[in-house]
C-alpha positions as CSV (number, residue, x, y, z in Angstrom):
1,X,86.3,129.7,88.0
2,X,83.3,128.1,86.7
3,X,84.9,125.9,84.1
4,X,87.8,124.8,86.7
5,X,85.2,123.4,89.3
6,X,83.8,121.4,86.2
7,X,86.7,120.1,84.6
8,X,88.5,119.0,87.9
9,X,84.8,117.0,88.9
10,X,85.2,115.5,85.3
11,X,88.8,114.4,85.6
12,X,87.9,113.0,89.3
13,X,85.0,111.4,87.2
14,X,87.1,109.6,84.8
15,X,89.6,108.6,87.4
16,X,87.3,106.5,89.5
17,X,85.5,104.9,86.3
18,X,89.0,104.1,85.0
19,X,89.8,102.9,88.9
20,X,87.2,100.8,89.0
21,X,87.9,99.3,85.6
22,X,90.8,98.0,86.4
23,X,89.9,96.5,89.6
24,X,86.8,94.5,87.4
25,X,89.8,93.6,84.7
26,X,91.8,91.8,87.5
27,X,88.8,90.4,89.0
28,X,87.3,88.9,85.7
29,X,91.0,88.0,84.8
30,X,91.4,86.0,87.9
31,X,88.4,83.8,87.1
32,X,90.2,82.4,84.5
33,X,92.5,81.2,86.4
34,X,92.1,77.4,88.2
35,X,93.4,74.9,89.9
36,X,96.4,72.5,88.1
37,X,96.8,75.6,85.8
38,X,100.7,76.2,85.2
39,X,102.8,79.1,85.7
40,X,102.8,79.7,81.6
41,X,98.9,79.6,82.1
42,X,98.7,81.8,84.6
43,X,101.3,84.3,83.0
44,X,99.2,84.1,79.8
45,X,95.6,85.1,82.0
46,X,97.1,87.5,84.3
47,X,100.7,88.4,83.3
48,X,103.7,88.9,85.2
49,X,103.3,89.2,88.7
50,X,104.2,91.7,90.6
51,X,105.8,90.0,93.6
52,X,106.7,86.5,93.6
53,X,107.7,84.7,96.9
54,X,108.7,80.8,97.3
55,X,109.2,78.1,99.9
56,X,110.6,75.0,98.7
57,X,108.0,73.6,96.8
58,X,105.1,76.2,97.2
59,X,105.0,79.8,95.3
60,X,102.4,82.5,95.9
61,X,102.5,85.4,92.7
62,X,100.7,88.5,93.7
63,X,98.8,90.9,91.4
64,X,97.4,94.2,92.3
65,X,95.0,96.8,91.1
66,X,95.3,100.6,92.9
67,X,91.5,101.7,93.4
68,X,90.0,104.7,94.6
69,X,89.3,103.2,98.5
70,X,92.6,101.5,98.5
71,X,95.0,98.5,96.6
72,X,93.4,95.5,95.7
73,X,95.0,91.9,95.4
74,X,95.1,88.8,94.1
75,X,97.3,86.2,95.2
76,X,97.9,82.8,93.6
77,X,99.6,80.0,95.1
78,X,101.8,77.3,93.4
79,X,102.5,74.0,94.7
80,X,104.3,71.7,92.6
81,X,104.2,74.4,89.8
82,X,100.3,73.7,90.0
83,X,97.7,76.2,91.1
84,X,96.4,75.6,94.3
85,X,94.6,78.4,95.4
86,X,93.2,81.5,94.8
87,X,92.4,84.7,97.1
88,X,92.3,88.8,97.4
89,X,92.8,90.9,100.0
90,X,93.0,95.0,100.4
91,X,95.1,97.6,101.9
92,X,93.5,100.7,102.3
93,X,96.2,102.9,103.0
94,X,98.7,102.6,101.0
95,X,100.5,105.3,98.9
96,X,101.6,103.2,96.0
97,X,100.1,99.6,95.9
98,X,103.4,98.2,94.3
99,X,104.9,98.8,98.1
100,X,102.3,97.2,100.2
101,X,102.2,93.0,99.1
102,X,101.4,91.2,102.2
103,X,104.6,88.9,102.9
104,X,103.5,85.3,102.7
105,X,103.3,83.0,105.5
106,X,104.1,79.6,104.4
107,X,102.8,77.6,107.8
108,X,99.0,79.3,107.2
109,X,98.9,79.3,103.8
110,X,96.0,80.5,101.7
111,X,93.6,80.7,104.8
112,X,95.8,83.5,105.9
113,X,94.5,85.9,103.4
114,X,90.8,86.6,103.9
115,X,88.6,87.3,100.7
116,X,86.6,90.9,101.1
């Protein structure tokens, strides 16, 4: 019984390191990124996103990292094919992080997502 309690501490060890990793990759990653940087930029620093939503000449990409308190994310916005800005936000309960992108709304813009 012994050696169950220990490994299932280590694997719940290695899962919030490896959580946490990932939420530092994304945030270093999203340093990189900067204003008048193109979409081929962006794809080449952060990848594909994985949501995408445009209005007319505007586009917001979303990113997201799952972590142990919750989904992190990092939204870029487009105008003119440009980057324009740059923000995060979090969900903490969410199930599976790939369900729970904010839907964008265009009149606010990136003021509507607050940075925590």
């Amino acid at each position: 019984m012994k050696i169950l309690s220990r490994l299932a501490l280590f694997v719940a060890a290695v899962l919030l390191l490896t959580s946490c990793a990932r939420t530092s990759n994304l945030r270093t990653k999203q340093n990189l990124v900067s204003p008048g940087q193109t979409h081929e930029e962006v794809l080449a620093v952060l990848g594909t996103p994985g949501n995408k939503q445009f209005n007319t000449n505007q586009e917001a990409w979303q990113y997201y990292n799952s972590g142990v308190s919750g989904c992190n994310y990092t939204v870029v916005w487009f105008t003119d094919q440009k980057v324009s800005a740059l923000n995060s936000y979090r969900v903490k309960k969410c199930l599976n992080c790939a369900n729970c992108y904010k839907q964008i709304n265009w009149e606010l813009g990136p003021s509507q997502v607050s940075t925590q």
